[in-house]
Structure formats: C-alpha cells, structure tokens
C-alpha positions as CSV (number, residue, x, y, z in Angstrom):
1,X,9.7,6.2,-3.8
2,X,5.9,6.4,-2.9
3,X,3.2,3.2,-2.5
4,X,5.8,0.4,-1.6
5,X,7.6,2.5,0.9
6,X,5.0,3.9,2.6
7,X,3.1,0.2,2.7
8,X,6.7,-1.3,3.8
9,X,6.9,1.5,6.1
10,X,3.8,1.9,7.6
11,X,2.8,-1.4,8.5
12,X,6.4,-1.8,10.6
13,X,5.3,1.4,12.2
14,X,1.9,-0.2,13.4
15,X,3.2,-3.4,13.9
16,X,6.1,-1.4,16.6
17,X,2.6,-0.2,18.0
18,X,1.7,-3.7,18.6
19,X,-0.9,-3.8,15.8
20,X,-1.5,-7.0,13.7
21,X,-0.1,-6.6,10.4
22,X,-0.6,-8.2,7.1
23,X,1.0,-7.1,4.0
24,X,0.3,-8.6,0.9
25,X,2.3,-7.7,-2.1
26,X,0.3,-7.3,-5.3
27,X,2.7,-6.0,-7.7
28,X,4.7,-8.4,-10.0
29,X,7.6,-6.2,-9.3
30,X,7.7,-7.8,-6.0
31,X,9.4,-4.9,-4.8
32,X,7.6,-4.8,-1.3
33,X,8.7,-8.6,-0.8
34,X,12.4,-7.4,-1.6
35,X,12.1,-4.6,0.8
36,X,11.7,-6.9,3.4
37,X,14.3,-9.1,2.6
38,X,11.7,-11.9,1.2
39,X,12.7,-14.0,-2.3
40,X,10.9,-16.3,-4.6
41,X,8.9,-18.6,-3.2
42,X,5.7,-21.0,-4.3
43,X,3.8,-19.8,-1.6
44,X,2.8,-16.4,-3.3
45,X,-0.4,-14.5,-3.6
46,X,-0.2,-15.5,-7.8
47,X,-0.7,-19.4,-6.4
48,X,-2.8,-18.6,-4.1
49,X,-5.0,-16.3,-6.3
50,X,-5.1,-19.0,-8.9
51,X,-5.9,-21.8,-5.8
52,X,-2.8,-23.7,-6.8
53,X,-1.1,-23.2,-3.0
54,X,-2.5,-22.9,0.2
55,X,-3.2,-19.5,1.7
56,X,-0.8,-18.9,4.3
57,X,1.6,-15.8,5.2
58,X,4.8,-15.7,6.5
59,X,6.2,-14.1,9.6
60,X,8.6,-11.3,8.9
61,X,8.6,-10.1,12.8
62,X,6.3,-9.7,15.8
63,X,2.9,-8.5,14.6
64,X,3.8,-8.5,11.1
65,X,3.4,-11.2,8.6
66,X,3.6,-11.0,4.4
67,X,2.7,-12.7,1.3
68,X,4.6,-12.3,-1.3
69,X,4.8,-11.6,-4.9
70,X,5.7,-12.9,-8.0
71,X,6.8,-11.8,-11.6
72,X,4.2,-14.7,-12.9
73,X,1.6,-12.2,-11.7
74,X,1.7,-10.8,-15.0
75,X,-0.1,-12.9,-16.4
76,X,-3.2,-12.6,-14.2
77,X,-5.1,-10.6,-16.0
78,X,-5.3,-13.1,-19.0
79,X,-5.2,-16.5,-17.4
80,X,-8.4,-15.2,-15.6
81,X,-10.0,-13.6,-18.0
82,X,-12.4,-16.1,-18.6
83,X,-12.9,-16.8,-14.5
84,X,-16.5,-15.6,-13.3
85,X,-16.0,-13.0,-10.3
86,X,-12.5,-12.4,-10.7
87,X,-12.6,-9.3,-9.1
88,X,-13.5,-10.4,-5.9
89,X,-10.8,-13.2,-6.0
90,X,-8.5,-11.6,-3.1
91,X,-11.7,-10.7,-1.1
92,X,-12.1,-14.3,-0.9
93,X,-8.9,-15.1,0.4
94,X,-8.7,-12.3,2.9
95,X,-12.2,-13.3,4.4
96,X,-10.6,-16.2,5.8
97,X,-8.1,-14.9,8.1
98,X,-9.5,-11.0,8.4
99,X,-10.2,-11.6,12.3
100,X,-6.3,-12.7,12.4
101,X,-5.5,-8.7,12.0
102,X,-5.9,-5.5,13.0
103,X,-4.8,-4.2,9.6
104,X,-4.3,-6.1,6.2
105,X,-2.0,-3.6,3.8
106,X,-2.1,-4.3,0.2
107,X,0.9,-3.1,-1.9
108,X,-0.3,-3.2,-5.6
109,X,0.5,-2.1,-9.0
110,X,-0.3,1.5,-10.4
111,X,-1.8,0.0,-13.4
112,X,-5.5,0.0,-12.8
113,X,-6.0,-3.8,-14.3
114,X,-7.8,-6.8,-12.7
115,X,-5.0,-7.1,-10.0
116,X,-5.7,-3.5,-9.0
117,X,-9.4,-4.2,-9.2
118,X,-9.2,-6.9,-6.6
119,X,-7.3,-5.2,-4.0
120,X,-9.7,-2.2,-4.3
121,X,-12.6,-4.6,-4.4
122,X,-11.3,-6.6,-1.3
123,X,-10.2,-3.0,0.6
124,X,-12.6,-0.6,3.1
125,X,-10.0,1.8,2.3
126,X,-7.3,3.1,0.1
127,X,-4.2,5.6,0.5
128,X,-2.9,7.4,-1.7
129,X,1.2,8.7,-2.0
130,X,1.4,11.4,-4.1
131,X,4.6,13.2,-5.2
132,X,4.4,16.7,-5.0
133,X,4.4,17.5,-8.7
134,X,1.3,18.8,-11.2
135,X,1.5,15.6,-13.0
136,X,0.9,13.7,-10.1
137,X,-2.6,15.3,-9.0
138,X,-3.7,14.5,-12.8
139,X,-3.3,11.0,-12.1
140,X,-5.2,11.4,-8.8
141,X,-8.0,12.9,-10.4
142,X,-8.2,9.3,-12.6
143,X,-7.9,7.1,-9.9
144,X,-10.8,9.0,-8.1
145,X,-12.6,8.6,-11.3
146,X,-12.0,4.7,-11.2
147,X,-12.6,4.0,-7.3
148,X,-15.5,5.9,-7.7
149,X,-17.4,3.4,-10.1
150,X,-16.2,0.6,-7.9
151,X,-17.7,1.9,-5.2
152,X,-20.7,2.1,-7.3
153,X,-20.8,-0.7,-9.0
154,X,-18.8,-3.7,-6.6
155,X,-17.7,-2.5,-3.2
156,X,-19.8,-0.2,-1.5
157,X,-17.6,0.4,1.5
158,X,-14.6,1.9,-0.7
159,X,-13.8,4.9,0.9
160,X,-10.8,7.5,0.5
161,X,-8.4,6.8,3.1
162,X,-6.1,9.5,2.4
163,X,-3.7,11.4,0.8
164,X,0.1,11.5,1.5
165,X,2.9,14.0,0.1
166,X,6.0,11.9,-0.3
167,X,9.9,13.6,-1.3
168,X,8.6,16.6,0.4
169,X,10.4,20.0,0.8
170,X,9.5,22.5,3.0
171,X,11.8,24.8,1.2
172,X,10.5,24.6,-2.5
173,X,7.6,26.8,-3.1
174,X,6.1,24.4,-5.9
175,X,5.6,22.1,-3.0
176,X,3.9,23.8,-0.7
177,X,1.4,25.2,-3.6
178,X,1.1,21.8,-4.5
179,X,-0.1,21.1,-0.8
180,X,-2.3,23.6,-0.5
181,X,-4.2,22.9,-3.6
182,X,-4.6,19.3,-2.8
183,X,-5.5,20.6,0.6
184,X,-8.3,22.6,-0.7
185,X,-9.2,19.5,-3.0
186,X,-9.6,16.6,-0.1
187,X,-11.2,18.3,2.9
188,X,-9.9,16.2,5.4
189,X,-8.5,14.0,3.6
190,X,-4.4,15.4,3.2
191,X,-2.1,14.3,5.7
192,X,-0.5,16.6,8.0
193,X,2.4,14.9,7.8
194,X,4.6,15.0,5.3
195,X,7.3,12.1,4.3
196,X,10.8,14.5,3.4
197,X,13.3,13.7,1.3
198,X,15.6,11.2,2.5
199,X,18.1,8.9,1.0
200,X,17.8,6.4,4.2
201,X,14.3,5.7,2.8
202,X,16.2,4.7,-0.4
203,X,19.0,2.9,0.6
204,X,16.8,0.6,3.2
205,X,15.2,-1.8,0.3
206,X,18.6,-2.9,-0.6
207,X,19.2,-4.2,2.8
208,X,15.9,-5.8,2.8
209,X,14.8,-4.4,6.2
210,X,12.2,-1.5,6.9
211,X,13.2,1.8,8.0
212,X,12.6,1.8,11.5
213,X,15.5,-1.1,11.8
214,X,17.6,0.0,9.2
215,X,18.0,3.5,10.7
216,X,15.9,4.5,13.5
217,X,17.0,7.9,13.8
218,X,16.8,9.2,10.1
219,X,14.2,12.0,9.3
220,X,12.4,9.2,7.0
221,X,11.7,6.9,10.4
222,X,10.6,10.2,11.9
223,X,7.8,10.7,9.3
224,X,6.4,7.5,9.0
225,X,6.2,6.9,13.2
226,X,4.1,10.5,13.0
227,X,2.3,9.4,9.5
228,X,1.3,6.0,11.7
229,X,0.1,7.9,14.8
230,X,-1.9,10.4,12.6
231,X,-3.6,7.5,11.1
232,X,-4.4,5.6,14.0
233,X,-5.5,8.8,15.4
234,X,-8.4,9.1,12.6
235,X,-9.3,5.2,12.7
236,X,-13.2,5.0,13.9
C-alpha cells in the first residue's frame, strides 16, 4: 500500500478542493484504473503511447478524469526500442491538454525502465511513498541516484517533490527512527504528515472507489485530506 494509493488518494483529495485532476496510470498492473472502478478498455495510455488511439481521458467525477492502463504495457519497452525519443513519448501527449489541469498525477511502475523514464521525463516533480522500514530508504537512495542523471541529462526541471511515510505507527520506535533519519536526509523535503495504518485504505480498491467515498471518516481519509492541504500549502 504506497504509490497507487497515495496517487488514487491524493488526486480525489485535490479534486474535493476543486482542483483539476488528471491521473494517468502507467503501471501494467493497472491497479490505479481498478481502484477507481475503471476496466479494460482500447482507449489506454499503451494505445495512445504507441499512436494507435486517440488521446482522450475519461471522467471518473467532478474535477477528476483518468487514463487507464493496460497489461499490454509490458511490452513497451521492446516494441519501442527501436523508436527515436522514446523517452519523451508521454511528454508529448501531456503537452496537449497540460492547460486542461491544475495537476496531472502519474501512477507508474517501481521498475525504473522506459515507462518509468517517460513519466519522470514528462514530470516537474515526483513523490515519493516510502514505508517505514531500512530496506526501503536503500531503494530511495537509487531512485535519487537515477532522477538525478535525468535531471542532468533530459529534464532539467525534475525536482524532488517529496517524501511520504506510509503504514505509519506512532507507537513503534523503528518508525519514528526511521523518520527522523529520513528527516535529517531531505531537509524540507519529509512530509509532516504521516499516512497510519489502516485497513479502510485496503479494503477501498476492491470496491473500486477512493477513500474519501468509500469511508469518509476513517483515519486513512484523515491523512490524505491533511497530506493534500500540506501539499498545496508548499505549491509555488
């Protein structure tokens, strides 16, 4: 419970706040299409990626629209691996409706291939959820390594949105360590809040709904309303 969760999560929270939401799901899980009670379709971001369908999302609710995902996704990588600039593929897309929204969230994979690439090539930003475990900060410390050459090499404007302790327990010392050394790692750049442990945040995918409909007064709804007000709160 981490990246889809807090994307699914996050942009219903903005989109209560009558922010224009896109979310485009980039994992060939499609669990972020699920989550929101969205199946199969041919107008996915694989078709449109590959120019095959035209690029157009779907309304979910007010303010917030999606486009979905696909299993066939897969096979991204190698059916383009012969396509000049395939890393700014999505950017392409996104340029033409960009004005349409206040904020286009991208749910992707945690494999760092060429679909990962693209959404960090067509992002300003990127956030990361991180459970709070030792394990877990390694793999930070290589995905910091990565988006740094991108923002190097391909997308100068790649920045660090920031980091995000999800399953949280205030009780469990290991935790709290855990915060403070990622804390003294990211000035800045750690949320205050925290998302807590909660099945509601669990059980809400199955009914293909976010949290904030599926139950409004859970400690999971809580968070992510105060995890969207702290991040609107640090937008320029």
């Amino acid at each position: 419970m981490g990246k889809t969760t807090t994307a699914c999560s996050l942009a219903s929270a903005l989109s209560l706040k009558s922010k224009r939401i896109l979310l485009i799901d980039l994992d060939p899980q499609c669990n972020l299409s699920q989550s929101l009670g969205v199946g199969a379709c041919e107008n996915n971001i694989y078709q449109c990626l590959k120019e095959e369908s035209e690029f157009s999302p779907m309304q979910i609710m007010v303010n917030l629209d999606i486009v979905p995902s696909t299993i066939d996704l897969n096979a991204f990588e190698l059916e383009m691996s012969g396509e000049p600039g395939r890393e700014y593929l999505l950017r392409e897309l996104l340029y033409q409706v960009k004005n349409d929204y206040d904020y286009i969230i991208i749910d992707c994979s945690p494999s760092l291939g060429l679909v990962a690439l693209n959404a960090l090539t067509a992002s300003d930003s990127y956030l990361v959820p991180l459970l709070p475990h030792h394990l877990s900060i390694q793999g930070l410390s290589k995905l910091l390594e990565v988006t740094q050459k991108i923002k190097a090499r391909i997308n100068p404007k790649l920045e660090l949105e920031g980091v995000l302790l999800t399953q949280f327990s205030h009780r469990k010392v290991m935790h709290k360590d855990i915060s403070e050394v990622i804390r003294g790692h990211f000035n800045g750049k750690l949320y205050e809040t925290c998302i807590r442990e909660n099945i509601a945040l669990a059980e809400a995918p199955s009914a293909g709904i976010d949290i904030f409909r599926y139950a409004p007064k859970s400690n999971g709804a809580e968070d992510y309303f105060n995890l969207c007000e702290e991040f609107l709160s640090k937008q320029h």
